[in-house]
C-alpha positions in Angstrom: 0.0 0.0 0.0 3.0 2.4 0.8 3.2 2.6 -3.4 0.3 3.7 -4.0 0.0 7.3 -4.2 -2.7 9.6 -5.4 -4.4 12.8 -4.3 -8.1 11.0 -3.8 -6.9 8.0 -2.1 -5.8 7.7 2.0 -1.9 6.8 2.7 -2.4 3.3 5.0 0.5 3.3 7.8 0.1 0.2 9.3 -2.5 -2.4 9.8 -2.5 -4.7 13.3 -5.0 -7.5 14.0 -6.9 -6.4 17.5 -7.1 -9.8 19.6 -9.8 -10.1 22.2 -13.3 -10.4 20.0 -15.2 -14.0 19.5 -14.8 -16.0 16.3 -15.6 -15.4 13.7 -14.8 -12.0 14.3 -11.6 -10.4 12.9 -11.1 -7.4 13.8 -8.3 -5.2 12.0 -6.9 -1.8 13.2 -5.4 0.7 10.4 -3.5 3.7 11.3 -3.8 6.7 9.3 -2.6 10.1 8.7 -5.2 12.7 11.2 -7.1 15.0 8.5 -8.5 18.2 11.0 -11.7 17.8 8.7 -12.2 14.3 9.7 -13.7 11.5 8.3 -16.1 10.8 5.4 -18.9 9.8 8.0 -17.5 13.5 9.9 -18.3 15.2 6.5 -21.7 13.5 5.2 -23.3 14.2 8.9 -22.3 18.1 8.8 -24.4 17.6 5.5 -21.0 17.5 3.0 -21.7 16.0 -0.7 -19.3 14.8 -3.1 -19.5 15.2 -6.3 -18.7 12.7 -9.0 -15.1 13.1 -10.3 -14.0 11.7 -13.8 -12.0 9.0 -14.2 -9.9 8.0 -16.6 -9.0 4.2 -17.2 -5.8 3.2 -19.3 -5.2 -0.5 -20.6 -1.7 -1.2 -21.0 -1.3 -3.4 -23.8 1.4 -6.0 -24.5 
């Protein structure tokens, strides 16, 4: 994950499994660089839309 980089996408620092839940439960913690805006759930509850952003897809042919 540390390879990808892209303005629209969240750098992932580390991720640790979090022992103590029952099977089949696996719970994952992911550490994160802080954004003072907060989250996407922060954002669509103060009423925050997104809108749709182009994308562009590229085949690499061989």
């Amino acid at each position: 994950m540390e390879m990808i980089k892209h303005p629209n996408i969240v750098d992932v620092r580390a991720v640790a499994s979090v022992l103590g839940y029952p099977q089949p439960m696996h719970v994952v913690e992911i550490l994160m660089p802080f954004f003072e805006r907060g989250s996407i759930t922060d954002a669509l509850e103060r009423g925050e839309t997104f809108a749709p952003v182009s994308v562009h897809v590229f085949r690499l042919w061989r």
